[in-house]
PAFI-10977 format. One record per residue (C-alpha): residue number from 1; x, y, z. Coordinates in steps of 0.2 Angstrom, whole numbers, plus 2048, in hexadecimal, padded with zeros to 3 digits. Example, Ala and Ser with C-alpha at 12.3 -4.5 7.8 and 13.67 -1.06 7.14 Angstrom:
# PAFI-10977
+------+-----+-----+-----+
| lofi |   u |   v |   w |
+------+-----+-----+-----+
|    1 | 83E | 7EA | 827 |
|    2 | 844 | 7FB | 824 |
+------+-----+-----+-----+
//
This chain:
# PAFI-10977
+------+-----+-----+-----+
| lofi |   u |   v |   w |
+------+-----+-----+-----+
|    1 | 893 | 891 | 77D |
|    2 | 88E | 880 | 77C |
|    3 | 887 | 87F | 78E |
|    4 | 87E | 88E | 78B |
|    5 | 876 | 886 | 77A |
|    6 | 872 | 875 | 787 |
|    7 | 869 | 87E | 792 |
|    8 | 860 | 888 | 785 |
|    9 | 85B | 878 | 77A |
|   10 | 856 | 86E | 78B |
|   11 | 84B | 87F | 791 |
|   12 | 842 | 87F | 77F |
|   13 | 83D | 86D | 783 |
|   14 | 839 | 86D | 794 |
|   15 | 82D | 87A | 78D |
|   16 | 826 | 86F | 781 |
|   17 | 824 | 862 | 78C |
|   18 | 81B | 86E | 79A |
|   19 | 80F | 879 | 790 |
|   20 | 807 | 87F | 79F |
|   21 | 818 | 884 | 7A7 |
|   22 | 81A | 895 | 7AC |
|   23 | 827 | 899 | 7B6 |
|   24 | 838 | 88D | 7BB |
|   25 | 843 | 892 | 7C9 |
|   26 | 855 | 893 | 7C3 |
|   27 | 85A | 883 | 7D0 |
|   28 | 84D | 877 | 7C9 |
|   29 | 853 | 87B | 7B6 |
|   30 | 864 | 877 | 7B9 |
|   31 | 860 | 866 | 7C1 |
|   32 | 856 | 860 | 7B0 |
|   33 | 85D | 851 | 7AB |
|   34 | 865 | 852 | 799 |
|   35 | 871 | 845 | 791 |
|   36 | 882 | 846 | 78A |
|   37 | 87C | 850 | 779 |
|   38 | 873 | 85F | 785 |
|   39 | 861 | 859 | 782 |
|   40 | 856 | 858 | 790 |
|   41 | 852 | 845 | 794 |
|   42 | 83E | 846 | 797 |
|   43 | 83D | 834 | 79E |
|   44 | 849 | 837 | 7AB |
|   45 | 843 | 848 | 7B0 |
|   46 | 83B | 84A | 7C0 |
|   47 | 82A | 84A | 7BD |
|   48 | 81B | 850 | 7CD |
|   49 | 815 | 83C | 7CD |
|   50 | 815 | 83E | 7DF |
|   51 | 802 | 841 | 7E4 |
|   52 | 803 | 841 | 7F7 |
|   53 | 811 | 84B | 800 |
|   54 | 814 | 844 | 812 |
|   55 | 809 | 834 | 819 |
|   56 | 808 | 829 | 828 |
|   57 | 800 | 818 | 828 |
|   58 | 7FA | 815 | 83A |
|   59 | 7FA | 802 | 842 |
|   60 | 7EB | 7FB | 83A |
|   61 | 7DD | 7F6 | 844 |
|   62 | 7D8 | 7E2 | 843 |
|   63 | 7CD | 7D6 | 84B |
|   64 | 7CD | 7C4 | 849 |
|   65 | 7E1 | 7C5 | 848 |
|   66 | 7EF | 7C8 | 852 |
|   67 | 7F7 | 7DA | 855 |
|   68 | 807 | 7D0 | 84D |
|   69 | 7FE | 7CC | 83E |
|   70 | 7F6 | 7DD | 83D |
|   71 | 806 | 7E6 | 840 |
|   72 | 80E | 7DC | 830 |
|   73 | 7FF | 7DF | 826 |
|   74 | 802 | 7F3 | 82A |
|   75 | 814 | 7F0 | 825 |
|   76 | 810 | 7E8 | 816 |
|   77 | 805 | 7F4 | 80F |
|   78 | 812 | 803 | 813 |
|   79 | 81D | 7FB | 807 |
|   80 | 812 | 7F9 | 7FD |
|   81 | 80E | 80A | 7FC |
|   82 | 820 | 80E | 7FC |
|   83 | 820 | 806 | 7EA |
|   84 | 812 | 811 | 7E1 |
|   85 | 81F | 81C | 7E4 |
|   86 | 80F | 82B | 7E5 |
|   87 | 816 | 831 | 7F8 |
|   88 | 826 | 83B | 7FA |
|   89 | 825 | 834 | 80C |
|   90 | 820 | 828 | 817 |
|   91 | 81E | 827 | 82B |
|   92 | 81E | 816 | 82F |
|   93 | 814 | 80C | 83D |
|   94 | 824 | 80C | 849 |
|   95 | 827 | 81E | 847 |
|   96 | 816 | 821 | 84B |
|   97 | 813 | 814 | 859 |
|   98 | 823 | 81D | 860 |
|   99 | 81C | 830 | 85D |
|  100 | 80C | 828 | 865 |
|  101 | 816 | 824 | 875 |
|  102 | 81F | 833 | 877 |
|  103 | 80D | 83C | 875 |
|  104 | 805 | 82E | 881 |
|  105 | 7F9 | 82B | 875 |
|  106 | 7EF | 81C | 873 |
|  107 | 7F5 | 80F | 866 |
|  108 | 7E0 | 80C | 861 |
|  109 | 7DE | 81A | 855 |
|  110 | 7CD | 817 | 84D |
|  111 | 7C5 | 827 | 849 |
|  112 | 7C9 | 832 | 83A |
|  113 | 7CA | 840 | 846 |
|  114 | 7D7 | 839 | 850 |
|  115 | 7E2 | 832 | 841 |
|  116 | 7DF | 845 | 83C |
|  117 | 7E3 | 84A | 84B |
|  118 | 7F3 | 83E | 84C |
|  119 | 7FB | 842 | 83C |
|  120 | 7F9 | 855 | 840 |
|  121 | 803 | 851 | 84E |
|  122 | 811 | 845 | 843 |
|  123 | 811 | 856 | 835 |
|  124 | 80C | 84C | 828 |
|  125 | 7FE | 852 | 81A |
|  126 | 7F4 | 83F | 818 |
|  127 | 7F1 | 831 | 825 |
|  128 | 7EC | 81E | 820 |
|  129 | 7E2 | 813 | 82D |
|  130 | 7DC | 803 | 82A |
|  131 | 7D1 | 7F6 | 82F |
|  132 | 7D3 | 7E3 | 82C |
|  133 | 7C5 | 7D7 | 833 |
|  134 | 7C7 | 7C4 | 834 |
|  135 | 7B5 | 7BA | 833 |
|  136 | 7B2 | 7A8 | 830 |
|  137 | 7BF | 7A6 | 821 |
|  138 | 7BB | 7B8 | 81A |
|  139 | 7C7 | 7C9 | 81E |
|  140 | 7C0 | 7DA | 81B |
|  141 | 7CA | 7E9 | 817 |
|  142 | 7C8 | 7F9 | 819 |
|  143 | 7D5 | 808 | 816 |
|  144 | 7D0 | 81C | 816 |
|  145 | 7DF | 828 | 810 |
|  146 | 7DA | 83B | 81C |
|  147 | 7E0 | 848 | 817 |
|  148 | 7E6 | 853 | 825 |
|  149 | 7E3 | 864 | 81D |
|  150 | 7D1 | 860 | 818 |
|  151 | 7CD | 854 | 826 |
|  152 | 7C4 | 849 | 81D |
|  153 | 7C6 | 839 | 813 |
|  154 | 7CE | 83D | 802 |
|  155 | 7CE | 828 | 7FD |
|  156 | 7C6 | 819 | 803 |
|  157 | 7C7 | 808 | 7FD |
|  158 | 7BC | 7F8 | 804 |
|  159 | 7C2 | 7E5 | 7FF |
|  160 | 7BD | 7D5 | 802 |
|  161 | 7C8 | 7C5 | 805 |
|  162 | 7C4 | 7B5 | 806 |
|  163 | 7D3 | 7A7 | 804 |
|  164 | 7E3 | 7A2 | 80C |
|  165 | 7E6 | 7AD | 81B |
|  166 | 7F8 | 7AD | 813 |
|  167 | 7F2 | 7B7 | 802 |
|  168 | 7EB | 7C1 | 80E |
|  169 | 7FC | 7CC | 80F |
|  170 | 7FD | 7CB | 7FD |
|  171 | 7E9 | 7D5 | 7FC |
|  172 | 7EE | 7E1 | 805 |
|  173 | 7FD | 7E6 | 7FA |
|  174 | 7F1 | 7E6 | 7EB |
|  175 | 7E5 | 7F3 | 7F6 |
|  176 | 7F5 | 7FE | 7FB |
|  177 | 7F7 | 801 | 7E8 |
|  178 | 7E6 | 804 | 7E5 |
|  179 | 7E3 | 810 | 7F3 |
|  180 | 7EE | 81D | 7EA |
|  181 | 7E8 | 819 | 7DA |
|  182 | 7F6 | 80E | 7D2 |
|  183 | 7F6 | 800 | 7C7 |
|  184 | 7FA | 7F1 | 7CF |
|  185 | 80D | 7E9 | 7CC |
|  186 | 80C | 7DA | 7C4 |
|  187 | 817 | 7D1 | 7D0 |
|  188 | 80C | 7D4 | 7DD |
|  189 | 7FC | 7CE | 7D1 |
|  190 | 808 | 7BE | 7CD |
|  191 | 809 | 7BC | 7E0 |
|  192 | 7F7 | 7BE | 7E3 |
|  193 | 7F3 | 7AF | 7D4 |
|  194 | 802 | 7A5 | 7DE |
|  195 | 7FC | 7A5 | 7EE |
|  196 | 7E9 | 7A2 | 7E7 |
|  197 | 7F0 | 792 | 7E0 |
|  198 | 7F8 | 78C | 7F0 |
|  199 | 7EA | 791 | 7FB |
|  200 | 7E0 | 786 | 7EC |
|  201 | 7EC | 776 | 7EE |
|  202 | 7EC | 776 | 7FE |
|  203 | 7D8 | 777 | 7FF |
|  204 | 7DA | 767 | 7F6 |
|  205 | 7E5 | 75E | 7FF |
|  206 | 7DB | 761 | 810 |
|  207 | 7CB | 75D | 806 |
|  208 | 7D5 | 74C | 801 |
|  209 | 7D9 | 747 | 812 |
|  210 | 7C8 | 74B | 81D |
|  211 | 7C0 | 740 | 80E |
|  212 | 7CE | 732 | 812 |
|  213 | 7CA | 735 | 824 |
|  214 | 7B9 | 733 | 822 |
|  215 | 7BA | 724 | 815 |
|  216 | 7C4 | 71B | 826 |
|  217 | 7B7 | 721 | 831 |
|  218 | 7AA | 719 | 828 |
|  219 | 7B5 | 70A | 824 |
|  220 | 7B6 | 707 | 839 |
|  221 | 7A4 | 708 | 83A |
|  222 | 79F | 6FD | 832 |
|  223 | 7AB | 6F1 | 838 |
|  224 | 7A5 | 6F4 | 847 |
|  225 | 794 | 6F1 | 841 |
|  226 | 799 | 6DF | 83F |
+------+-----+-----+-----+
//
């Protein structure tokens, strides 16, 4: 009698709680979560966060770096997107780079129509590909979420970076989040302020030794001069 009053008193609130409910298959009203005096636990329900099903991030495209560099950078900013938590799943760039050998397919992917045409091929619903451009001290980003079904861009986001090639990592976690629409953790903003101040110091302490370098310069000159 009890369990059947539980289950009663946690189907009343999840009611509540979902006024445009309908309909609730058997399966997914037994797993709600409840606590030890039968009533449903709401912040520990399963809730549809999730906005984006299956994704693949392709191996983002760059000029001015390394394909090292760009292959951590594409890294990063999968875990990154890991953490929003927004994605049931996520192919990553090794499981794509081997589906990509296995298909023969070239590694450069830069059109929308072949990401389109790649994830079709992987089975996933949305595809990421990115740019990142390296130009006298300044880095441009550019990401484009696709969606398979519609094939077409559903998101886009353009940034600007100009610093320590070392935050640069740290950017593109904050784009990651914003691509999907998240607030940004405030670790990763801490890291981002971190970083800024180091670049900073170390601005300083080359700014300090080309003026002492010059000073000694100038000094020899003139001793010269003599």
């Amino acid at each position: 009698m009890k369990s059947v009053w539980k289950y009663c008193i946690c189907f009343f609130l999840f009611i509540v709680a979902n006024p445009t409910a309908q309909t609730i298959s058997p399966s997914a009203f037994a797993s709600l979560n409840y606590n030890n005096y039968g009533l449903l636990n709401l912040a520990q329900t399963p809730v549809q966060n999730r906005i984006y099903t299956t994704l693949a991030v392709l191996e983002f495209e760059v000029e001015g770096l390394s394909k090292l560099e760009g292959q951590a950078l594409t890294d990063r900013f999968t875990s990154e997107l890991e953490k929003t938590q927004s994605i049931e799943a996520i192919v990553n760039r090794e499981k794509v780079s081997e589906i990509m050998d296995e298909l023969e397919t070239e590694r450069a992917c830069k059109t929308d129509s072949c990401a389109i045409v790649l994830g079709s091929m992987l089975g996933v619903d949305y595809v990421v590909k990115g740019t990142v451009i390296s130009e006298v001290g300044w880095f441009t980003l550019e990401f484009d979420l696709l969606s398979v079904e519609k094939k077409d861009v559903v998101e886009n986001r353009k940034s600007f970076y100009n610093g320590d090639p070392n935050g640069l990592i740290t950017e593109i976690g904050l784009v990651a989040w914003n691509l999907v629409n998240k607030v940004s953790p405030l670790e990763l903003l801490r890291e981002k302020e971190e970083k800024a101040r180091e670049a900073l110091r170390l601005a300083e302490e080359r700014a300090e030794a080309a003026r002492i370098a010059a000073a000694k310069e100038l000094r020899q000159a003139r001793i010269r001069a003599l």
